[in-house]
C-alpha positions in Angstrom: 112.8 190.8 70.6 115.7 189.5 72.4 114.4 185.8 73.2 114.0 185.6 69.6 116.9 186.6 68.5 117.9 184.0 70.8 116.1 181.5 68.7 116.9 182.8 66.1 120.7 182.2 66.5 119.8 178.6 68.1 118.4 177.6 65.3 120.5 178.9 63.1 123.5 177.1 65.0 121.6 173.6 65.0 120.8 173.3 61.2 125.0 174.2 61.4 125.4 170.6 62.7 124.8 167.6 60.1 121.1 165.9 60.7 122.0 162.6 62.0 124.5 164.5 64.8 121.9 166.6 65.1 118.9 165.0 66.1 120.8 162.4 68.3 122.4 165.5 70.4 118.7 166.6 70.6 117.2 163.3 71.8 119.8 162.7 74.4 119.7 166.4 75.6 115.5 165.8 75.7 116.0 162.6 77.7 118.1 164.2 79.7 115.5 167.3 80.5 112.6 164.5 81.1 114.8 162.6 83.6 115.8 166.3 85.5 112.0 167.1 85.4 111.2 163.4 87.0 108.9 162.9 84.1 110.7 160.0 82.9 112.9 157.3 84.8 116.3 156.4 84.0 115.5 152.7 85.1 113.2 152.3 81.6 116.5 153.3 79.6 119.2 150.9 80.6 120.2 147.6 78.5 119.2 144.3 79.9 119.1 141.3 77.7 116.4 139.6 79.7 114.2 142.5 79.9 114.9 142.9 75.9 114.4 139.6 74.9 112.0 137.8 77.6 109.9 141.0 78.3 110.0 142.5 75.1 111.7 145.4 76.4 112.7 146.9 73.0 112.8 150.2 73.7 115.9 149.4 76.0 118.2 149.1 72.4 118.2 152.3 71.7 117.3 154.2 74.8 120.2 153.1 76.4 122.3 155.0 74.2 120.6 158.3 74.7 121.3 158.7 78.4 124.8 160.1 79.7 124.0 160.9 82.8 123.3 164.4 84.3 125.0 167.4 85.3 129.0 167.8 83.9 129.3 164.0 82.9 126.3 164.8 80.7 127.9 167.9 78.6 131.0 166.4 78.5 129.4 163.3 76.7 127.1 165.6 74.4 130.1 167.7 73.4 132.3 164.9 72.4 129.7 163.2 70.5 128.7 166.3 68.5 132.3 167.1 67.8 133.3 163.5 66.4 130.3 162.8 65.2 129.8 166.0 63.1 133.2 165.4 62.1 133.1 161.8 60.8 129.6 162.8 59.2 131.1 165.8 57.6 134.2 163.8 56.0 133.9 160.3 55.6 130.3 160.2 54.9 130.4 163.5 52.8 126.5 164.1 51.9 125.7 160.6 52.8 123.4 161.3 55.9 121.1 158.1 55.6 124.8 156.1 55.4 125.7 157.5 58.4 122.8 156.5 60.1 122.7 153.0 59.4 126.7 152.9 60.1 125.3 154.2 63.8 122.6 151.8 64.3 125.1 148.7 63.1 127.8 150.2 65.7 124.4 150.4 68.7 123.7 146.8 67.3 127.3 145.2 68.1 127.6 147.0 71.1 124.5 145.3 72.2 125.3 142.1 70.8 128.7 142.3 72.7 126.9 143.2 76.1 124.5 140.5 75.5 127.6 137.7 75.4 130.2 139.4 78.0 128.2 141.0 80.2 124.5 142.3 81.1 125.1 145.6 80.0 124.0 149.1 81.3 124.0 152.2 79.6 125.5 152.2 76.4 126.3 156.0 75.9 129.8 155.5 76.5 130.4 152.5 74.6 129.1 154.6 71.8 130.9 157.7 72.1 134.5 155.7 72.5 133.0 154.1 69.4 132.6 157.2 67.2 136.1 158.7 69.1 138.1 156.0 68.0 136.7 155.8 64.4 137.9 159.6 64.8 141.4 159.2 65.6 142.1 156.6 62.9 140.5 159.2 60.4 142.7 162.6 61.8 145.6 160.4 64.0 147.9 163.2 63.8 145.3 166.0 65.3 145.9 167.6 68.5 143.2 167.1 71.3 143.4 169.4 74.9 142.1 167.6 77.3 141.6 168.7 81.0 144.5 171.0 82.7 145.8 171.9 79.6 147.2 168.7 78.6 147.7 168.1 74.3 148.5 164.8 72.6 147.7 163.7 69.4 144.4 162.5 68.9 145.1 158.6 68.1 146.0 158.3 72.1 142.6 160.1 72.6 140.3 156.8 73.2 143.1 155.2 74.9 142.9 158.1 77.8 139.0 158.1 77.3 139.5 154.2 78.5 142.1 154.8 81.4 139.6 157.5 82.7 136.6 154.9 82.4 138.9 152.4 84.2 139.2 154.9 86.8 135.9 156.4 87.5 134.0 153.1 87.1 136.1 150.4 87.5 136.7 147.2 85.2 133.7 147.4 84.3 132.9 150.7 83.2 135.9 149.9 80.8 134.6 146.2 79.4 131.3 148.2 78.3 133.5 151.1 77.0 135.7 148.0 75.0 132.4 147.1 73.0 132.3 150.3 71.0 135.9 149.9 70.0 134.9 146.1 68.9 131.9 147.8 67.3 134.2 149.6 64.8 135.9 146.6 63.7 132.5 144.6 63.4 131.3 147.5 61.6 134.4 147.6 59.0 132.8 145.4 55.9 129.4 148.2 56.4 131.3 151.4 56.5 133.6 149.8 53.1 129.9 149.4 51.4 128.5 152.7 52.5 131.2 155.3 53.4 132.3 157.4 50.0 135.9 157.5 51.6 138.0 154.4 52.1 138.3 152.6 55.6 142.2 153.7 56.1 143.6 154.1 59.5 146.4 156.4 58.1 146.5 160.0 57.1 145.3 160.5 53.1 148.3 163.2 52.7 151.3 163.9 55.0 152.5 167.3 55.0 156.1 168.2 53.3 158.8 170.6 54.8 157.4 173.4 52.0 154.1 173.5 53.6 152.3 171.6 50.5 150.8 168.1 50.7 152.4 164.7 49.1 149.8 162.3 47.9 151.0 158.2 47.1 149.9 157.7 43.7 147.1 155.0 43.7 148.0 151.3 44.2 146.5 150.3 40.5 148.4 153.0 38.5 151.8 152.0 41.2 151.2 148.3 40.0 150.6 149.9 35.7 153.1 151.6 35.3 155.7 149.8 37.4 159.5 149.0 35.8 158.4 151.1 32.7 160.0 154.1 33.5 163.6 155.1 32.2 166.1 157.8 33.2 166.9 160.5 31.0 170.3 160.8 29.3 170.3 156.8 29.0 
């Protein structure tokens, strides 16, 4: 009765979490278990153009995103990612799963595309979780983010500390691959415009007053309208 229970609640948790977060947690959490168990190797998972394009190695595109490594690296990778990606999934593709997805594969695609010109590439998990981070901060720049030790800063420094500790755990680089998924969000810019029910702003939508309530601009076409027709009372 307990164990499922325990199920129970699991599953109830994981329908919690939008699809496409979903079932990408789950793939790189299985990937992870199949590597542990020594059922799988890690060296089938890495990008490398010439295996990719010579050898016909296409499996290497997307499983290269799917590994983080193992032990606290690994649920420090699958945490992030759930909690940005569920976020950006949640907001600025409200109800538009499929949307989402492709905007995911594009960002995988130019951070392949990058690795393919710059360097020879390696795991990608990284590139792709800086990717989704920073898209994050430019939608919430004014959140604050605790990071280790108790530290707090407002979340648009977040992927710039996410770099520095790259820089610092794998060298130069660690932090080239990492720079692909922030390039990845630009390349991806024109696709998220087409797709993404919300704007591509890198602002806050309201800014909070001294009262406590919100103060919205008016929209740029109604600003443009209505503009000079306005006159002051008692005139």
């Amino acid at each position: 009765m307990a164990s499922d229970s325990f199920f129970t609640k699991l599953n109830e948790a994981l329908r919690k979490i939008p699809p496409v977060t979903r079932y990408t947690v789950l793939c790189m959490t299985g990937v992870t278990i199949l590597i542990l168990c020594e059922q799988l190797s890690a060296g089938l998972l890495y990008f490398e153009p010439k295996l990719v394009y010579k050898q016909i190695q296409v499996w290497r595109i997307f499983t290269t995103f799917l590994y983080a490594g193992t032990g606290f690296p690994f649920l420090m990778t699958v945490f992030a990612f759930y909690q940005y990606s569920s976020s950006l999934e949640n907001v600025l593709f409200a109800g538009k799963s499929k949307a989402y997805l492709i905007y995911l594969v594009h960002l995988c695609a130019a951070i392949c595309l990058c690795a393919s010109i710059f360097s020879n590439g390696f795991y990608m998990c990284n590139a792709l979780l800086l990717a989704i981070t920073y898209r994050w901060s430019l939608v919430f720049p004014d959140r604050i983010v605790q990071l280790l030790f108790g530290i707090q800063m407002q979340s648009r420094y977040l992927p710039y500390v996410m770099l520095l500790f790259s820089f610092l755990s794998r060298g130069p680089s660690g932090l080239l691959i990492d720079l692909y998924g922030i390039a990845a969000v630009y390349a991806s810019k024109p696709l998220e415009r087409m797709y993404a029910p919300q704007p591509f702003r890198y602002s806050n939508p309201a800014r909070p007053s001294t009262s406590g309530s919100t103060t919205q601009s008016p929209p740029s076409f109604t600003q443009n309208r209505f503009q000079g027709r306005g006159r002051k009372l008692g005139n």
